[in-house]
N, C-alpha and C positions, 0 to 999 in steps of 0.2 A: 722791757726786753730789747735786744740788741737787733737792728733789723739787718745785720749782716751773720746773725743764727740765723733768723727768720729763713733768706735767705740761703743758706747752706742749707738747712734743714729741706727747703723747697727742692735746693738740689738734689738731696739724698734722696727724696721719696721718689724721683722721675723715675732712675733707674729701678726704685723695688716695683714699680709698676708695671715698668715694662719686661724684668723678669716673670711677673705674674702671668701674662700676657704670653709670653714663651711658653709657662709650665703649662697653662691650657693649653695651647697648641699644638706643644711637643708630640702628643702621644699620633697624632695624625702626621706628621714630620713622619715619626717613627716608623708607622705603618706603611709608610709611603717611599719609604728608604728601603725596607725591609722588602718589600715588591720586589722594588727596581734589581734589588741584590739577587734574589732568585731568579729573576727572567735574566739575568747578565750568567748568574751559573747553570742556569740551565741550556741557554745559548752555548754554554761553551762545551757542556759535557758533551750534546748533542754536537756538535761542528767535534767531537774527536775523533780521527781515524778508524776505520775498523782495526781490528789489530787479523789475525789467520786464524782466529777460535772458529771461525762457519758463521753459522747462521744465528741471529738474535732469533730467542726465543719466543718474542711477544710477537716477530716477524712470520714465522713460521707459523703461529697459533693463530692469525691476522690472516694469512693466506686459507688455513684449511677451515676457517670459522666463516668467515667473507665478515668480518668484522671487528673490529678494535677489542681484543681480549680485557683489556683495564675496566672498560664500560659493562662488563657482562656478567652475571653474577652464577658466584660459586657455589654448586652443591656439594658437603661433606658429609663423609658418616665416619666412625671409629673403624677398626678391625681389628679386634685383638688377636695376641701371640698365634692361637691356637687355631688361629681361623684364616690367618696370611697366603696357606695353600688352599682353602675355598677360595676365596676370593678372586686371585689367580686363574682357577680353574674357572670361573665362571666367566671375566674378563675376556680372558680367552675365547670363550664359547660364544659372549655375547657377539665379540667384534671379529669371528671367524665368519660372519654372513658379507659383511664389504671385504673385498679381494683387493684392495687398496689398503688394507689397513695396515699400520706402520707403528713403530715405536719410537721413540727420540727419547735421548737424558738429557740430564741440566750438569752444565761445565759448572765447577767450581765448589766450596764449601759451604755456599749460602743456602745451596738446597736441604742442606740437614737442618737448617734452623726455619726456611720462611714458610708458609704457603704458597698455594698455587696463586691466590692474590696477590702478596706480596711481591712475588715474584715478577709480573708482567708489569706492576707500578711503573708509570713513566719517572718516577724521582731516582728511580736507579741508570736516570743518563742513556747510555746506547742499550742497554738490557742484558741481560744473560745470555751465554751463549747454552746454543745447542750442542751438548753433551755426550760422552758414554750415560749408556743405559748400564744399571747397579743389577744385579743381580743375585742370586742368594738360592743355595741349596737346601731342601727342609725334607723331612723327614713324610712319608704318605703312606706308610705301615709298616711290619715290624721287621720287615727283612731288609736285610745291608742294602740290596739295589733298589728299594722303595724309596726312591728319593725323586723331587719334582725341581726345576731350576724356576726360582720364582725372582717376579720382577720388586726389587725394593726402593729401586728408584728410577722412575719412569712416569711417559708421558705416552697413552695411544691416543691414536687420531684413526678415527674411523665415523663410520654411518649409522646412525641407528634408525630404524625406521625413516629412512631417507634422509635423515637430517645430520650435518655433520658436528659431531663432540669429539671434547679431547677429555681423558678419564686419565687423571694421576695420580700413581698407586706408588706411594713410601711403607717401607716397613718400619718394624720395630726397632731402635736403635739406642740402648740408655747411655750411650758416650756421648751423647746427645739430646740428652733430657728425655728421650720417645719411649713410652712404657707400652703405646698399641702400634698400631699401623693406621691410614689414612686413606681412602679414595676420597678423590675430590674430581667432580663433573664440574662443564662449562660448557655451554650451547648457547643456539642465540636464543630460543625461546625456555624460560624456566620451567614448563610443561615437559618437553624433552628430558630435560636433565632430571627432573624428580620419577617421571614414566620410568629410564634408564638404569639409576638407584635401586628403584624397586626390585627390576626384573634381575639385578645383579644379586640382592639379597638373598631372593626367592634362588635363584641357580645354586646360591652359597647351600642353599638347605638341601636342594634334590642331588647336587654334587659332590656333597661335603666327603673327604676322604675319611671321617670319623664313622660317618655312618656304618655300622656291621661290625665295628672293630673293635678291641679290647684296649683299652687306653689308662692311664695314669697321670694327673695332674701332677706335676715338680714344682719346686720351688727352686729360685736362682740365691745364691747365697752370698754373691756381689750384691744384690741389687733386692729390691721391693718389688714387690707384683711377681707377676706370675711370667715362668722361664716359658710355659707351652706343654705339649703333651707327648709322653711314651707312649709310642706303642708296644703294645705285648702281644708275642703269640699266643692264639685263642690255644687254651690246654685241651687236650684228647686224652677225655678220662670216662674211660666205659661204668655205668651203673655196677657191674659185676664186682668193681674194683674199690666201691665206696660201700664200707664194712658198716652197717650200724643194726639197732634194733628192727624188728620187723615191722616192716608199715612206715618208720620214719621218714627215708627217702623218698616214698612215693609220697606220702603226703606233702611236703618242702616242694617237688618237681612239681606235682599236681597245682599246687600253689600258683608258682612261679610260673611254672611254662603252659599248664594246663589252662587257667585262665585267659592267659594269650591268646590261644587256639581259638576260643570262642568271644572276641571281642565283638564282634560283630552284633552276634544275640545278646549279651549282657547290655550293651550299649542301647540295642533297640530294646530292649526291656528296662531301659532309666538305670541301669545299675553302674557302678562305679567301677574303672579298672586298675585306677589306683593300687599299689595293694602292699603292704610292706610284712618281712618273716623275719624272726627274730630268732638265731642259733645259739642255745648259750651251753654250757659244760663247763669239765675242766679243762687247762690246758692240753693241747698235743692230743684230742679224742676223734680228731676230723671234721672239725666246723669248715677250717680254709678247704678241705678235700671236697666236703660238699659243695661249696661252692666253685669249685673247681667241675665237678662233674656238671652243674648249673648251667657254668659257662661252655663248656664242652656240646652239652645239647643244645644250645640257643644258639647255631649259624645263623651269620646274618643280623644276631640282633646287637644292637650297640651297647658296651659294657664300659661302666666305668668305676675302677677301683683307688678308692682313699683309703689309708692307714695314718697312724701316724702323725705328721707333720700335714700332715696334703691333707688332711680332714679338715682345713681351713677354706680349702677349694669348692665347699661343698654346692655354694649356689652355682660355681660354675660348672660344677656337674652337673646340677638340678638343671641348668640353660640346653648343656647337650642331653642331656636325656629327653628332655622335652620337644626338643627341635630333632633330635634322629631316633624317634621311636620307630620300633618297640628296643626297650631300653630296658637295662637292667644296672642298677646304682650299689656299691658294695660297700658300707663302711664296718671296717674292721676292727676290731678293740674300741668299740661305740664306749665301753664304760669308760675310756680313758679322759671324752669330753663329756659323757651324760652323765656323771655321777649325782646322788641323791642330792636335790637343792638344799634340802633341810639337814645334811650331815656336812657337807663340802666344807671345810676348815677357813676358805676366802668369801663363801659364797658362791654362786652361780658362775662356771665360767661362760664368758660371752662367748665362746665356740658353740657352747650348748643350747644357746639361743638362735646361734646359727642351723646347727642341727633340725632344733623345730620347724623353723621359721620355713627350710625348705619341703620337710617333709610335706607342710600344712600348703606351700604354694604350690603345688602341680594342679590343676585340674583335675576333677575327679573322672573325665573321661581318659583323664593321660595314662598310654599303656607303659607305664614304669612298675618295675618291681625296684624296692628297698629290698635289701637283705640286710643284715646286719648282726655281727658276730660280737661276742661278747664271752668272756672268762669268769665274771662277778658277775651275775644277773641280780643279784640281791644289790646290788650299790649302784642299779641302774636309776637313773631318773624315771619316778613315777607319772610323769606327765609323757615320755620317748614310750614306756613299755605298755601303758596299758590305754593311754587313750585311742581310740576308735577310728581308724582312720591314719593312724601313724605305721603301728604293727598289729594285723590283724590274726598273725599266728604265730605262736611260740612253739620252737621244737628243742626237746633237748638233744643233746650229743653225749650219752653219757660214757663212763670207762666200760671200756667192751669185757663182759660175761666170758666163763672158759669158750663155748662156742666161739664167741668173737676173735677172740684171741687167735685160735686155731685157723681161722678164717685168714685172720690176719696173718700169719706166719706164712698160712700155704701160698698166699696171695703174693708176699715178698720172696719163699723161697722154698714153695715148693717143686722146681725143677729141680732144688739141690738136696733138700734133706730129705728123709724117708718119714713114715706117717707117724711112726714109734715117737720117732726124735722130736716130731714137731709137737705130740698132743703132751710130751710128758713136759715142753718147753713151757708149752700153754698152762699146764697146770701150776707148777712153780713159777709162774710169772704174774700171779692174780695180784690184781690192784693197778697195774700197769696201761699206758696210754697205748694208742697205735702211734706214735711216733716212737715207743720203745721197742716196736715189734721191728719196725723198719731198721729201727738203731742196729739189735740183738741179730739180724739178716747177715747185717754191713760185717760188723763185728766180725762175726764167724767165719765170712768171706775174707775178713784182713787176717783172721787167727791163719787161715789155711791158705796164703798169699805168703806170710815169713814163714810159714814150714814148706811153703815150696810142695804142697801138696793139693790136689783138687778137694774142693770143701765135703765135707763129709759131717755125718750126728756128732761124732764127737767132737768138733771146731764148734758145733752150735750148742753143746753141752757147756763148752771155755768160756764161750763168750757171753752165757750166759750167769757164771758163775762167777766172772771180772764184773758185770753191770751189775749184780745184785752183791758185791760184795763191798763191806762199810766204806771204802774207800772213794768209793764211786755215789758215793749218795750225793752228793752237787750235781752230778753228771745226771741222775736218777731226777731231782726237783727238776736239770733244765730242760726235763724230757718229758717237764708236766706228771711225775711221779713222786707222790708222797706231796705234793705241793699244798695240798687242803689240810691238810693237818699233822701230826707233829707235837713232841716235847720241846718243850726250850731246851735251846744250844742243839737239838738234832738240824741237820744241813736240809733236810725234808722240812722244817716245818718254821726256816727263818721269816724273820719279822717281816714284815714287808715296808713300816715303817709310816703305815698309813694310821689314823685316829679308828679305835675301835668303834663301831658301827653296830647296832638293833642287828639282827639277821631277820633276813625273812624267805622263808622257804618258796622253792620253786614249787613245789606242790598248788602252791595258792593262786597260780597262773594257769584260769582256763578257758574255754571257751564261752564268749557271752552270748545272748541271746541277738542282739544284733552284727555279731561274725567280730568284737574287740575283745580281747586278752584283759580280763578283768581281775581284779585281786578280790578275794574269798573276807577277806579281814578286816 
């Protein structure tokens, strides 16, 4: 071998050695580099100017804390949509005992995105400035001037129990990812801030503006989750005004409200006040009226109505009922998610699992009433109608009798017509709902409106001769008349387009030995 390889060779290897030596090294170099670079930017953010935004925020929170807000740790809890003006109200409450107490915003757009952690971070340089306070007008019951100005973005500073916390309340905001709302507590002791939490939750419940009220869960149709709550005016509907067989309304009221009355002794006697009633008939017979007159006599107590779409709302209905008893829960056209597991064409819908799941989670001392109306009791879910503890009374609402009828006439229009006109109406009207009575009223009022005439028997003779005449038979089914049966091709007895289904009679729904609606079959 050549000793002038040798060598080269010798040469070569020096340097891969002492690259080797580098690559160990490096990563401490690295680390060490990477230091120096952040105390050099952090020197520098710090040494920049104030600019005329006021006051840094961490500075402010540092003055009324007597302590470095960064070091100090956050308590949060959620709020959602429907709960932003509790919250509010309680806030409120709490921090109206220090006469010092004040509010401050956060300058800028970073508050829609960080925490209240985030936010006091020293790596944010000279910090946030102190801000407008966000605000936001919401809804506090069903009338136009029931509105409360609530804080959506804000910071108070006040005393609690001697000790000084700052509590920041964001709302809900989905142009920005926020589907709830946000308190967030900081004190210097984390005793303080969880005591504080608490006593705000607790206020949420004894102030809540839902309590007593007649509400409706919506959905937003931008967006996912839940938009918040309607309020509805509680309806004023006299017993006198809700037509049915003899005995059925007081038995439903008795139910419903009579139970209430005596919570006190069921309760001390281990009974349960759970309690759920199941409305079913045809359509347009008065199920919605009865619960109408429900709501009517329950002032004071919290109601919340799903139909529809908003039957997906259901646990959080089950949440307010729970938390602002005595409570009364509505789901309406129940057959539309409870239909028979074993007929269902997909299977089971997961709404319908919903459905149970809430009925089954209330406490059984919880003063809730279920109602729940239905058109199709035979395609109801066997597990929703008859088990024990879900609906413990089945009422029907059937097509009102000639008496009914006449009742009903006189009820919608007997200031106008004479007793002749109404009984011979009733008679020629058999088979017919109470929404056709209400219709056949209107009618005869608009007959004797284009003749420019005050209504009179013979306007309700026209118009009752227009609703019963073939032309009007769609008008007639959407009136819940002729709806249950029907020749093929009559407009009375169209398909409805659902898979034929076993029938099974409502007859076979009655009372069990331990107070559940049991089936006979």
């Amino acid at each position: 071998m050549d000793p002038s390889d040798t060598g080269a060779r010798r040469a070569s290897d020096a340097p891969l050695a002492s690259d080797a030596l580098l690559a160990r090294e490096a990563p401490v170099a690295d680390d060490a580099l990477l230091a120096d670079f952040h105390s050099v930017v952090r020197r520098i953010l710090e040494a920049l100017p104030a600019d005329e935004s006021g006051q840094r925020l961490s500075e402010a929170l540092r003055e009324h804390l007597g302590a470095e807000p960064h070091l100090l740790a956050v308590v949060s809890a959620p709020v959602p949509p429907h709960r932003l003006v509790d919250a509010d109200i309680a806030l409120s409450e709490v921090s109206a005992d220090d006469r010092d107490t004040t509010v401050i915003g956060i300058a800028g757009d970073a508050r829609h995105h960080m925490s209240l952690g985030d936010l006091v971070q020293r790596f944010h340089g000279p910090g946030m400035s102190v801000g407008q306070v966000d605000y936001d007008r919401m809804p506090t019951g069903p009338g136009k001037d029931d509105q409360r100005q609530v804080v959506t973005s804000g910071i108070r500073l006040f005393h609690f129990d001697g000790h000084p916390v700052a509590v920041r309340q964001q709302g809900m905001n989905r142009q920005f990812g926020r589907e709830s709302g946000t308190i967030e507590v900081v004190a210097q002791d984390r005793d303080v801030s969880d005591a504080l939490m608490a006593r705000v939750q607790e206020l949420m419940d004894e102030r809540s503006v839902i309590r007593g009220q007649v509400v409706t869960f919506g959905s937003d149709p931008y967006g996912p989750g839940m938009a918040g709550v309607t309020f509805i005016e509680r309806p004023t509907v006299d017993a006198a005004a809700v037509v049915l067989p003899d005995g059925v309304l007081d038995r439903v009221a008795h139910h419903v409200i009579g139970m209430g009355e005596h919570r006190e002794r069921l309760v001390a006697h281990g009974q349960h006040l759970k309690r759920g009633v199941l409305l079913y008939g045809p359509p347009g017979t008065g199920k919605t009226h009865t619960v109408r007159y429900l709501l009517s006599a329950t002032p004071g107590t919290t109601a919340v109505l799903l139909s529809g779409g908003s039957l997906r709302f259901i646990h959080d209905a089950a949440k307010v009922a729970r938390a602002h008893q005595p409570a009364i829960v509505v789901l309406e056209d129940c057959d539309l998610v409870a239909e028979d597991r074993s007929f269902a064409p997909m299977g089971a819908s997961p709404l319908l699992f919903e459905v149970l799941d809430a009925l089954d989670g209330l406490d059984s001392d919880s003063d809730v009433a279920f109602v729940l109306t239905t058109n199709r009791v035979e395609d109801l879910e066997v597990a929703l109608s008859q088990r024990p503890g879900r609906v413990d009374l089945a009422a029907e609402i059937p097509l009102p009798d000639a008496e009914g009828r006449r009742e009903l006439l006189r009820l919608y229009g007997g200031h106008l017509f004479g007793a002749e006109a109404i009984s011979a109406a009733a008679a020629r009207a058999e088979g017919t709902t109470a929404s056709f009575a209400k219709e056949l009223v209107r009618r005869a009022v608009l007959a004797a409106a284009v003749a420019d005439e005050p209504p009179a028997d013979d306007h309700l003779g026209v118009a009752l001769d227009e609703l019963l005449s073939d032309a009007q038979a769609l008008t007639r089914s959407l009136l819940g008349v002729g709806a249950h049966d029907g020749a093929d091709g009559d407009l009375r007895g169209m398909p409805s387009g659902r898979l034929p289904r076993p029938s099974r009679s409502v007859a076979s729904f009655g009372y069990s030995p331990d107070g559940g609606v049991t089936h006979s079959g």
